[in-house]
N, C-alpha and C positions, 0 to 999 in steps of 0.2 A: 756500624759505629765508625766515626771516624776522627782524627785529629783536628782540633778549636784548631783556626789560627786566631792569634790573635792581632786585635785590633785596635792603630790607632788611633788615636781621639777625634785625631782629623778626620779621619776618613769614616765615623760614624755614621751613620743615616738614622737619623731617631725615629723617623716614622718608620724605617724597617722595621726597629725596634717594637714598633706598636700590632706594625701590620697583620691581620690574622687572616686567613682565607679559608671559607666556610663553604666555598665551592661556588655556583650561580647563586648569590644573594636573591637577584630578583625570583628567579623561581623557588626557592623560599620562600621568601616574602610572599609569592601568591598560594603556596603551596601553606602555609599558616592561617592566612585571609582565608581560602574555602575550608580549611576546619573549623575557625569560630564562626563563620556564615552557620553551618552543616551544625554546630552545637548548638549557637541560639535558634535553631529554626525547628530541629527534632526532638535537641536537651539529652535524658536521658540514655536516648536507642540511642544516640551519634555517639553518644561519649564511649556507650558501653562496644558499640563496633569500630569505633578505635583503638579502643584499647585491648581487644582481640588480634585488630590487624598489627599493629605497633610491639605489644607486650604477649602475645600468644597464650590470654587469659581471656575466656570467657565466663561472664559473670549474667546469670540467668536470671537474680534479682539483684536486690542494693551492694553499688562497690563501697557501700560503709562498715566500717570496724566493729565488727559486735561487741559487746561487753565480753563475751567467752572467750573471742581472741585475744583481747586485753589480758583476761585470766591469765589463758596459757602461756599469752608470750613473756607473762612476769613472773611465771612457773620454770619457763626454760633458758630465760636470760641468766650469764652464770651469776652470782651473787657478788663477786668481787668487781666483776664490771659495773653491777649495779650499783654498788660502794662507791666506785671512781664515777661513774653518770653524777649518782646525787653531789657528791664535792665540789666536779665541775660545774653543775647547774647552782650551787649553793655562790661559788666563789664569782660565776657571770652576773647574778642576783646583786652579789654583795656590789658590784662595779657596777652596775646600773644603777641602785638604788642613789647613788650619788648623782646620775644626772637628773632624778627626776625633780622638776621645775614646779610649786605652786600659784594655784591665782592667786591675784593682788590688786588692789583696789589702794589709790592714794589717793585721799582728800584734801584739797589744798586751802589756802586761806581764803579765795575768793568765791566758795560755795561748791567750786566743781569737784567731781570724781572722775578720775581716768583710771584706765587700768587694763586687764588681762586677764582672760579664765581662759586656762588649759585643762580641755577634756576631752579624756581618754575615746579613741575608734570606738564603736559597738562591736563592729565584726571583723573580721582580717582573718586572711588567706596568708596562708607559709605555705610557701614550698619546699619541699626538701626530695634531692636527687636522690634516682635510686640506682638502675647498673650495676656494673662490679661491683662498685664499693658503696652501698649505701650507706648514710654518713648518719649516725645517731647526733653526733656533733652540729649538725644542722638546723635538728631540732631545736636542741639548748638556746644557739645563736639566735634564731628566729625565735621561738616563744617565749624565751625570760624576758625581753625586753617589752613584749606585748604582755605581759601578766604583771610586770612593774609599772608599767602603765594606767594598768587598771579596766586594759581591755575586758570585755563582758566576753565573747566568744573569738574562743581561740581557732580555727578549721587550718586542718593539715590536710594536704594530697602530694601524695608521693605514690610512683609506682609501684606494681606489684611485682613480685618475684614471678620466675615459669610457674610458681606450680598455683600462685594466686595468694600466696600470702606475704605478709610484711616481715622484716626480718626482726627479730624479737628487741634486740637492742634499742631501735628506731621505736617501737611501743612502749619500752619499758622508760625511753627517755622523754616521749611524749606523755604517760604516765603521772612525769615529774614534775612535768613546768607547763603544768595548767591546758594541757590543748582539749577542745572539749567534743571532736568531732575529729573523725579521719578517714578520707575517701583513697579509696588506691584508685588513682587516677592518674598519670603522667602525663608529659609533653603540653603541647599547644591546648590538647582538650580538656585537662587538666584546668589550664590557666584559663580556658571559657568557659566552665561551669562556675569555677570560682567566681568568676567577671558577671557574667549575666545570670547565673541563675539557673534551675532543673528543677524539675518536680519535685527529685530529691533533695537536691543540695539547694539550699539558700543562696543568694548574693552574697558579696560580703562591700566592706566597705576600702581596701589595699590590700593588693595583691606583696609579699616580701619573699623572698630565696631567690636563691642560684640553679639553673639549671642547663641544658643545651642549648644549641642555635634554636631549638623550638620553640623551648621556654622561652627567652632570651627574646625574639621577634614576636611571638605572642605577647606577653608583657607588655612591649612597646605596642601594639597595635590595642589593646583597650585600655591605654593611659586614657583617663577624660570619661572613661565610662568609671572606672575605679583608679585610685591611687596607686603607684608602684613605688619600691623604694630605689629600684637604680638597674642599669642593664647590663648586668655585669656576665662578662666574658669569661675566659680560660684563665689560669690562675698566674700570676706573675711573681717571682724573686728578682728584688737585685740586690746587690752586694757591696759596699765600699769599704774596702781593707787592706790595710797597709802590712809593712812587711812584719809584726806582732801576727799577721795571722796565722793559723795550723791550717793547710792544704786538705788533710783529712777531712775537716772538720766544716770547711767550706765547699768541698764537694758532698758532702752527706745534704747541705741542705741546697743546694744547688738541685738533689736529683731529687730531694721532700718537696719540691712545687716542679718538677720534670714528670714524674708517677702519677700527677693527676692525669693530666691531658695530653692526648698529641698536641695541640695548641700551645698548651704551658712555654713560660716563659721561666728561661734560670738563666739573667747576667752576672758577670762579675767585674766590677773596677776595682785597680787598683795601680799606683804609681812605682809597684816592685813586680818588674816581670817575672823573675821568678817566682814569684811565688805563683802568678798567674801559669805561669808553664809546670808548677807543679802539681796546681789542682785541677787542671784539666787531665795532668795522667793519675789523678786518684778518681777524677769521674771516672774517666774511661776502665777504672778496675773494679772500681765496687757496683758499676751499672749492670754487669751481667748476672750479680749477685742480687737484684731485686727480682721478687716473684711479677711484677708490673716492667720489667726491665722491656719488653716490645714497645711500650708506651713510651717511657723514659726516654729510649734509645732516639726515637725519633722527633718526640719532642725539644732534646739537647742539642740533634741535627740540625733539627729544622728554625728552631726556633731561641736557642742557646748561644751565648755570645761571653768573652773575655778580651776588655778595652783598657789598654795602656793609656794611662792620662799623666800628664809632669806632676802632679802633685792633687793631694788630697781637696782643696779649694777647688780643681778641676773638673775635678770628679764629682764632686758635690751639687755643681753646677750639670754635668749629664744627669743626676739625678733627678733634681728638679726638672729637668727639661723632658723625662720620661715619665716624672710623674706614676711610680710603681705603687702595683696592691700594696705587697709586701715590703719592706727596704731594711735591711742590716747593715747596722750601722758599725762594723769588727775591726775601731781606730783604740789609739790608746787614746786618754782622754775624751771618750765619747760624747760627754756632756759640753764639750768645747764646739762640739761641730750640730748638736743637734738644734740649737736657735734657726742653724740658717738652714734647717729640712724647710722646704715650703709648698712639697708638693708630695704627699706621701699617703697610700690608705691608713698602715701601721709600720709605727718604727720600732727595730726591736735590736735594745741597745748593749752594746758588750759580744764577750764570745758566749756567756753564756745562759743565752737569751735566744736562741736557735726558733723559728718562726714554729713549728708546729708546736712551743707553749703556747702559742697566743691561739691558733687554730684549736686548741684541745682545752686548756685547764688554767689562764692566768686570771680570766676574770674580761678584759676586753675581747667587743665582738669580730669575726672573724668574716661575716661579710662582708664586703672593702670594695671600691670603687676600681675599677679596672679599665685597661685601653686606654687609660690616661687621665681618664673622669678625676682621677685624684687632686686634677687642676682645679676643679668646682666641683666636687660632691664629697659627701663624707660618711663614714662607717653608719651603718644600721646602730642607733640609739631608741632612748625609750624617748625621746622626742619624735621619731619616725609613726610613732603610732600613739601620737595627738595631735589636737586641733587647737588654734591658735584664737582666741576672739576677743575682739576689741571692746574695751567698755567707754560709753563717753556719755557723761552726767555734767549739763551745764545748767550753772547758776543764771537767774535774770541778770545779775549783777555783770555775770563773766559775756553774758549775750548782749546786755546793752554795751559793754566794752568794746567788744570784736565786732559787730553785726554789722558797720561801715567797711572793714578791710576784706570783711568775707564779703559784702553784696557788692566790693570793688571787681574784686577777683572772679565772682562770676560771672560776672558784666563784660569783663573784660576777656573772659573766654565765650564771650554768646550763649550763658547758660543763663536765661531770664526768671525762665523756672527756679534755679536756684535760690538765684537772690529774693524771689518773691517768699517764697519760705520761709528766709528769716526777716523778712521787711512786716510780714502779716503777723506776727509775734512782736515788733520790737518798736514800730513805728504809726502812729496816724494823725491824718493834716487838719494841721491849727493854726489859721489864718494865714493857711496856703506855705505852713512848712510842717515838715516833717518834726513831730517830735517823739521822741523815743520812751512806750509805756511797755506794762507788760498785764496781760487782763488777768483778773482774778488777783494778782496777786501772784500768778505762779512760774517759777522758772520751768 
């Protein structure tokens, strides 16, 4: 552990701010590439021999979830978590149920119908990490949005514990929110059964969750065969608060996104040094007191920063320009400054609104665009798992209107094909002009 200095504004580096290092990318990257090669080539044996070498479980038949382990794991999860599960999953339900979007068809005066039908994925793949901490909370995130949606099958793969089982929480919470299938499967090989396919496991239609650099680079490499929702990295905080803030209270959640990853990201701005000099000596006291404190520790070394800026407007401005997961927004007045957020996964407003409600029990989703994606991506919705499609119904009326300005514009892009298209519907020569019919009678 050691003492922040802190930093001013000028002397920021924001893509420091970003920068994560994952060790040789490139062998990574080829080192992900021969697993999904090695998965769609063998399927089942590949999965099942990585996840021996990786997770030191071997599984001699299906790594699918029997119905009996559902039983038991809803026998052994304590009943008061499962109280808090179902509110949470009830209360994410109730926030999504508001974004979801209907078709719509509008018919206008001139005969035509335009419009939009939204409809729900078939199949989607959720990830959800397992490791130290595997995360029930995961679940919830990922699948209430695909079961508000109206998805048909829900498939979960998370890895297995040593001893080969899942940890009851994570069943009891998939349980809840509709998942209809679930492979103990992790990592890269994980993300290519999901992607292509096994004897056992079906394809699906988007892959969604958070996982490691393996996840993470697997993802990315069967975008195009399946849909992903985002490649999201280590977890990020940042901070803007003024001298109204408790130092306490700003280092508790400084070290609640430090505890995830050595990676983790915990900034703080703010235009009162002290306060900045005194919450880096309440990190530095309450960090030995987490049971994740090796993680913590290193993450706040490595990747932990406090930025003196002249004034709140300043700071506002480093925010957007980092574009954070998470962003705490601990000014008086909050509602004054949050118009000008413009680059943010989730903003969480006031002192007490501390990020891990939003990761656990508010109702918004907790996967969040990371690494800065916040500048162009956005949180996991029940939009992320539907399809978008166009309706277009034209009248003869509305086609003898338009059929000169569209056979212009094709013409004029060298699409001949185009325009013949609508000229063989809309036009034929009478005494050597073009007059505009439509046959039958029909638009």
């Amino acid at each position: 552990m050691m003492n922040k200095k802190i930093i001013a504004f000028r002397d920021v580096d924001k893509t420091r701010l970003l920068r994560k290092s994952y060790g040789d990318e490139q062998a990574l990257d080829k080192a992900v590439s021969d697993i999904l090669r090695d998965v769609r080539t063998r399927g089942d044996e590949a999965v099942a021999a990585y996840t021996e070498r990786f997770d030191g479980v071997r599984f001699d038949g299906s790594c699918r979830v029997s119905n009996r382990e559902f039983e038991e794991a809803l026998r052994l999860v304590d009943p008061i978590v499962f109280r808090h599960l179902e509110q949470a999953r009830d209360n994410v339900r109730d926030f999504h149920l508001k974004q979801k979007r209907v078709s719509w068809l509008e018919p206008r005066a001139d005969g035509c119908v335009l419009g939009q039908l939204f409809i729900p994925l078939r199949r989607v793949g959720v990830y959800v990490p397992g490791g130290t901490a595997p995360l029930a909370s995961s679940v919830v995130m990922n699948a209430v949005p695909a079961l508000v949606a109206g998805v048909e099958e829900i498939v979960m793969a998370t890895p297995p514990r040593s001893d080969g089982s899942l940890a009851p929480e994570v069943l009891a919470a998939a349980s809840l929110c509709g998942v209809t299938e679930i492979y103990k499967m992790g990592g890269a090989q994980g993300i290519a059964a999901l992607a292509y396919g096994t004897a056992s496991v079906a394809a699906v239609d988007k892959i969604t969750g958070p996982g490691n650099v393996f996840v993470t680079l697997a993802k990315k490499q069967v975008y195009g065969t399946v849909d992903i929702d985002m490649l999201a990295g280590p977890s990020e905080i940042m901070i803007l608060a003024d001298s109204g803030g408790v130092p306490r209270e700003l280092a508790a959640d400084l070290l609640s996104q430090a505890e995830h990853d050595v990676l983790a990201s915990a900034i703080l701005v703010s235009p009162d040094e002290g306060l900045l000099r005194e919450t880096v000596a309440e990190v530095e006291r309450q960090l030995p007191l987490l049971p994740r404190r090796e993680i913590a520790d290193r993450a706040w070394t490595e990747y932990g920063a406090t930025i003196l800026v002249e004034d709140l407007a300043q700071g506002m401005e480093l925010v957007n320009a980092v574009a954070p997961e998470h962003f705490e927004l601990v000014v008086e007045d909050p509602y004054l400054w949050l118009g000008k957020v413009r680059n943010a996964g989730a903003v969480f407003v006031g002192r007490c609104s501390p990020e891990p409600v939003g990761d656990y029990f508010a109702g918004p989703n907790h996967i969040l665009p990371t690494g800065g994606s916040a500048r162009f991506s956005s949180v996991l919705d029940v939009d992320a798992f539907m399809k978008k499609t166009s309706v277009v119904h034209y009248s003869a009326e509305a086609l003898r209107r338009d059929a000169g300005a569209i056979v212009a514009l094709a013409r004029k892009e060298g699409l001949e094909g185009h325009a013949r298209a609508v000229e063989v519907r809309t036009m034929t020569m009478d005494n050597g002009q073009w007059t505009m019919t439509m046959d039958n009678g029909q638009g």
